[in-house]
N, C-alpha and C positions, 0 to 999 in steps of 0.2 A: 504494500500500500504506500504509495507514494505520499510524501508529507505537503501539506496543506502550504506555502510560503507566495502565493500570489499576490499578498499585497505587503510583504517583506521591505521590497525596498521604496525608500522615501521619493525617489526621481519617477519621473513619467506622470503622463497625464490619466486622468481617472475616466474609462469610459463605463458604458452601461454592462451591466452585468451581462455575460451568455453563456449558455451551455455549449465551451467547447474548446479546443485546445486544453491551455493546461488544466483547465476546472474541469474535464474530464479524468483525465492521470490522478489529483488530488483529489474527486469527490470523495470519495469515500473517506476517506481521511476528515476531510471539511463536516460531512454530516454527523462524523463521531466525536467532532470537537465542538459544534458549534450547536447540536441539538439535543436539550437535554432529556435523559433517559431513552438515548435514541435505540438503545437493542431493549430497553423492557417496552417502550410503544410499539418495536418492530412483533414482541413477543406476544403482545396483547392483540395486535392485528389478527396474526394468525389464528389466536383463541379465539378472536368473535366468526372468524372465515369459517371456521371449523364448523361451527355452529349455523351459517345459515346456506354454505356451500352445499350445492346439488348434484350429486353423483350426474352423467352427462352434460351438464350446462358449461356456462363461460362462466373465466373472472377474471374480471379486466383489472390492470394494472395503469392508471391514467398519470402519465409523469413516471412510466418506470427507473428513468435514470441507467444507475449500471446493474439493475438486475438484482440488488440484494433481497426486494422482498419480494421478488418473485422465485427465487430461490428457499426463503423461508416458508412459504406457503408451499412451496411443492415438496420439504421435507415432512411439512405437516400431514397434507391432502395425497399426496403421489398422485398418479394417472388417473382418478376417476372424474377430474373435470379438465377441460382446455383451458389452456392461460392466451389470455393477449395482452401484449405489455405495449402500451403507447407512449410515444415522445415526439417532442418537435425536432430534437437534435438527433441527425444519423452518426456521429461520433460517439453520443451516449448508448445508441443503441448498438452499435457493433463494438461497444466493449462490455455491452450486455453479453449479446453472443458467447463472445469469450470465454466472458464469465459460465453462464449456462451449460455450456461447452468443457470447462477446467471442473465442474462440482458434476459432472455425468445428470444432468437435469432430466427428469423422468417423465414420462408425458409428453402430449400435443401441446405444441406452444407455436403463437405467429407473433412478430413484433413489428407494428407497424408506425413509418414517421410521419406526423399530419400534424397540422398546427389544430390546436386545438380552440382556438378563438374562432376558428370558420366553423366550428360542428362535424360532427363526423356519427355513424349511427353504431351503435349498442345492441348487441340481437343475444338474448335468450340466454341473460347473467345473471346470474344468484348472487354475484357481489360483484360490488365494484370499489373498487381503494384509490380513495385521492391525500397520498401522503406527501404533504407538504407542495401541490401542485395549485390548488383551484386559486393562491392568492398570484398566483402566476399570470393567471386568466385573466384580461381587461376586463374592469367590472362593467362596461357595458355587456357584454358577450356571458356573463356567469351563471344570468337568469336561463337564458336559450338552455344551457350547455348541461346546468342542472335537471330541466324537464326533459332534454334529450335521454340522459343516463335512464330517468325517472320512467321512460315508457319503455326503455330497454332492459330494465328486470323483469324477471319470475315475480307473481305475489309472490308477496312476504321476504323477498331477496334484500335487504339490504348495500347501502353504501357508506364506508369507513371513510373517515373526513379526517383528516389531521392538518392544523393550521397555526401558523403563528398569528397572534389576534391580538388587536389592541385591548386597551383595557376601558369598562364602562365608563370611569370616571378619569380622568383629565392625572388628578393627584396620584392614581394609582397606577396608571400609566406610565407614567416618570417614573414612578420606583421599580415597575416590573420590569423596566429598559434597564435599569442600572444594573438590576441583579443577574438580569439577563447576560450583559456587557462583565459582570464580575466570574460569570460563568468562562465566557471565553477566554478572560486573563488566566484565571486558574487552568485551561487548557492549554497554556500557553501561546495564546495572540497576547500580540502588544496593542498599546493603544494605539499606536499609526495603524495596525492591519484592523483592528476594529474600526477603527473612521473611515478610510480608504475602501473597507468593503459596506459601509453605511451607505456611502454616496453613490456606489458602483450599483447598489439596488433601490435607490431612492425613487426611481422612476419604473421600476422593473417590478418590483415586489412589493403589493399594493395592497394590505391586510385589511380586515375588516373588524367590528366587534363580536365576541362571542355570538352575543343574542340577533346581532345581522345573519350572521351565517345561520342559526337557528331558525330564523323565520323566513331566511331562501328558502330553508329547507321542506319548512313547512307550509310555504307560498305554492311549492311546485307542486307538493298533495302527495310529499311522504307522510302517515298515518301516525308514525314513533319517532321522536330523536330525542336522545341523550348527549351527557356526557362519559365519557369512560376514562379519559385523561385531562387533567390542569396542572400546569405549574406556568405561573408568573403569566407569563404571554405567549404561551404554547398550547391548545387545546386539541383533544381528540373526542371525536360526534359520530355515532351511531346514529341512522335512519333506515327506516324500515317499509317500505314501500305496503 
């Protein structure tokens, strides 16, 4: 696993964030430094899949990245369901491959690259996992793309939300950054790579408040959603179609 140092050095100019060059090589490294409790949420995904995954159906993977949690779900599920892992980046998706490829990944799997702001269709999925992607998504485009998912499960199928979210109130917000930004020190970013990659997603990565993302959810005519994870300004949301 390659180490995380893209915004290392102090020279160069700050552009927008993207999946690709070296933030491919370091993701993984990036998501286990920078996301807290990032293997017990990967671990807790899995537990809810388990539970509403349908022996033949789909589970879509929305934002797979390099393939870690499609990889954890097929150690859980093995071959009784098809995986589709979607991305916009084809660098993130063929060092999916790779990956999938190095771990003997068991099962029908397609991984397909499409931006996901234009829509794309959902056929006959018992879950769907949007880990750390839908703040990705231009919130014009979020509402579309949620009742898209929303006609593309099984009743009672389920989709896994995992999101970095602001906080209700203004005062609590400021503290959950901080402790947030104390997280990454203690991981080792400095405070230049914490700014430099602040401003590299300031326009990229567009969060909402818990209870927004709650009433998308429940706007588009999922039946149940919860919480299943909080800490500070990281949330994870069960919905249940």
């Amino acid at each position: 696993m390659a180490k995380d140092e893209i915004y290392k050095e102090e020279s160069g100019a700050i552009t927008d964030f993207k999946f690709e060059g070296k933030v491919v090589s370091t993701f993984d490294d990036m998501l286990e430094r920078s996301v807290p409790f990032y293997q017990e949420i990967q671990r807790m995904i899995c537990e809810i899949a388990n539970d509403f995954a349908v022996s033949g159906t789909q589970i879509y993977d929305l934002g797979c990245s390099t393939g870690t949690t499609l990889l954890n779900l097929n150690r859980c599920l093995g071959s009784r369901v098809k995986y589709i892992g979607i991305d916009n980046s084809e660098e993130m998706l063929n060092r999916c491959r790779q990956k999938l490829a190095e771990h003997q990944f068991q099962g029908e799997y397609d991984l397909i690259c499409t931006d996901m702001n234009q829509g794309f269709k959902i056929e006959h999925a018992s879950v769907v996992i949007m880990a750390l992607t839908l703040q990705f998504i231009r919130p014009l485009y979020r509402e579309t793309l949620i009742g898209d998912l929303l006609r593309g499960l099984i009743n009672n199928g389920c989709l896994i939300l995992v999101e970095k979210v602001l906080g209700e109130d203004s005062l609590f917000n400021r503290l959950f950054i901080k402790y947030y930004y104390d997280l990454k020190k203690r991981n080792a970013y400095s405070e230049l790579e914490i700014s430099k990659k602040r401003e590299a997603l300031e326009n990229v990565l567009i969060p909402y408040k818990l209870l927004e993302n709650r009433d998308l959810l429940l706007k588009a005519g999922f039946r149940h959603c919860d919480v299943f994870f909080k800490w500070y300004n990281f949330c994870g949301m069960v919905a249940v179609k």
